[in-house]
N, C-alpha and C positions, 0 to 999 in steps of 0.2 A: 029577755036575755038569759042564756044559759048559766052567769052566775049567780042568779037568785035561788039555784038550789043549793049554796053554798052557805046557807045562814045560820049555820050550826056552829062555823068555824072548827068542825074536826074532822071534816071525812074527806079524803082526797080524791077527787073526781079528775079524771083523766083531761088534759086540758082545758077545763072548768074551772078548776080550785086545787091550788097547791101551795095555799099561803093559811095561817090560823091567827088569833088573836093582835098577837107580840111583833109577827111579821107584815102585818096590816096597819097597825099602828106608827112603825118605822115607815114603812110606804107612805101613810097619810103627811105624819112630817116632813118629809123628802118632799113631797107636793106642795105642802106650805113656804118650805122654805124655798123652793124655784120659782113658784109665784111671786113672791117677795123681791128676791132676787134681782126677776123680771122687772118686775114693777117700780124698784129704784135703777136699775140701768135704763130703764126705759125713759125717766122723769131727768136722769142726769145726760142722756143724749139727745133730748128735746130741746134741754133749757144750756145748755151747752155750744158753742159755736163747735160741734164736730158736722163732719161730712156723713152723708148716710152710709157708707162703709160700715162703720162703727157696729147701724144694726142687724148685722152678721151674727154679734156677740147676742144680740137676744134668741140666736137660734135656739143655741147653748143652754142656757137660764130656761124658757118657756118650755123644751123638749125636757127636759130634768124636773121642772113642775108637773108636766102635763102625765110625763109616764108615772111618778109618784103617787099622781089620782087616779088613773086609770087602773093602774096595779092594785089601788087598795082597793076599787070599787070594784072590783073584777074578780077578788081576793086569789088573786093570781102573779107569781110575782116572774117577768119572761126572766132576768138571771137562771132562776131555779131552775124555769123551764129548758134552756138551752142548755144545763150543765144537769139535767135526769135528778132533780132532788127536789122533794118537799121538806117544810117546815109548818107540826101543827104544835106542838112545846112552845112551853112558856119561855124560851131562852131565844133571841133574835141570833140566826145565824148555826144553830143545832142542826143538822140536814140529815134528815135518810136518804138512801138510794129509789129511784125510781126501777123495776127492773123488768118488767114487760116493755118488749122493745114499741108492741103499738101504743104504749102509753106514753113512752116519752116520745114518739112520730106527735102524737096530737100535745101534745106540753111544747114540743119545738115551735109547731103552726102556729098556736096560742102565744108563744112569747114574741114571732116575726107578727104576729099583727100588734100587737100593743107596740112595739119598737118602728110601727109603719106608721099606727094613728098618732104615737107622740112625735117623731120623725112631721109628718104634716101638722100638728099641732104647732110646731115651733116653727116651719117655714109659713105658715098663715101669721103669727104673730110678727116674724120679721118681716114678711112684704107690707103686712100694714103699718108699721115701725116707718121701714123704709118710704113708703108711700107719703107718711106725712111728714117725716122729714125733706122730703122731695117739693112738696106744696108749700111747706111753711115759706114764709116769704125771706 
C-alpha cells in the first residue's frame, strides 16, 4: 500500500499521508471508541426485545470506528483531505494549507475512498447485525 511510505510521520505525500504523530493518535481513539460503541449497541440490540430496524444505528457506530482505523493506518486523515490541509505538529487540529491544486485533486480522491471503505464498513456490519437479528428466534 502506498501509505507505508509514510512511516516517518513528517513528510506530506500528496494523497498518501497528510496526518503526523498527534493527528494519528486522535484517529486511532476515534476507532476505539466506535468499535466500542459498536460492540455495546450491538449486545444491547441482541439481548433486547427490539425490532431489527434498530440495526440501522450500528451503521453510525461501525462507520465512525472503521474510518477512525482506516485514517490512522493510512496516516491520512479524509477531513483534512476534503478541506486542502495537513497536520504534521505536535498540536491536534494546527493545519496548513495544501496549495497545489493537483495535490489536493489527489487528498480529495484519497479522502472519497476512505469515506467509501468506512461507508461499506458500517453497511457490512449492519446487514449482519440485521441478519441475525432476523434469524434469532
Amino acid at each position: 500500500m502506498m501509505w507505508r511510505n509514510c512511516l516517518n510521520y513528517a513528510e506530506y505525500i500528496p494523497g498518501v499521508c497528510n496526518i503526523g504523530r498527534a493527528e494519528i493518535a486522535l484517529r486511532r481513539r476515534i476507532g476505539w471508541l466506535g468499535l466500542a460503541l459498536t460492540i455495546a449497541l450491538w449486545a444491547l440490540i441482541e439481548f433486547l426485545p427490539l425490532s431489527p430496524p434498530w440495526c440501522l444505528l450500528l451503521f453510525l457506530t461501525a462507520s465512525v470506528g472503521s474510518v477512525g482505523f482506516i485514517q490512522a493506518g493510512m496516516h491520512f486523515c479524509a477531513g483534512f483531505g476534503l478541506r486542502s490541509v495537513l497536520n504534521f505538529g505536535p498540536e491536534v487540529g494546527k493545519t496548513d494549507t495544501v496549495q497545489q491544486a493537483e495535490f489536493r485533486a489527489r487528498d480529495r480522491r484519497t479522502a472519497v475512498r476512505i469515506f467509501a471503505y468506512s461507508a461499506l464498513s458500517g453497511l457490512l456490519v449492519t446487514a449482519a447485525a440485521w441478519y441475525l437479528k432476523q434469524a434469532a428466534p
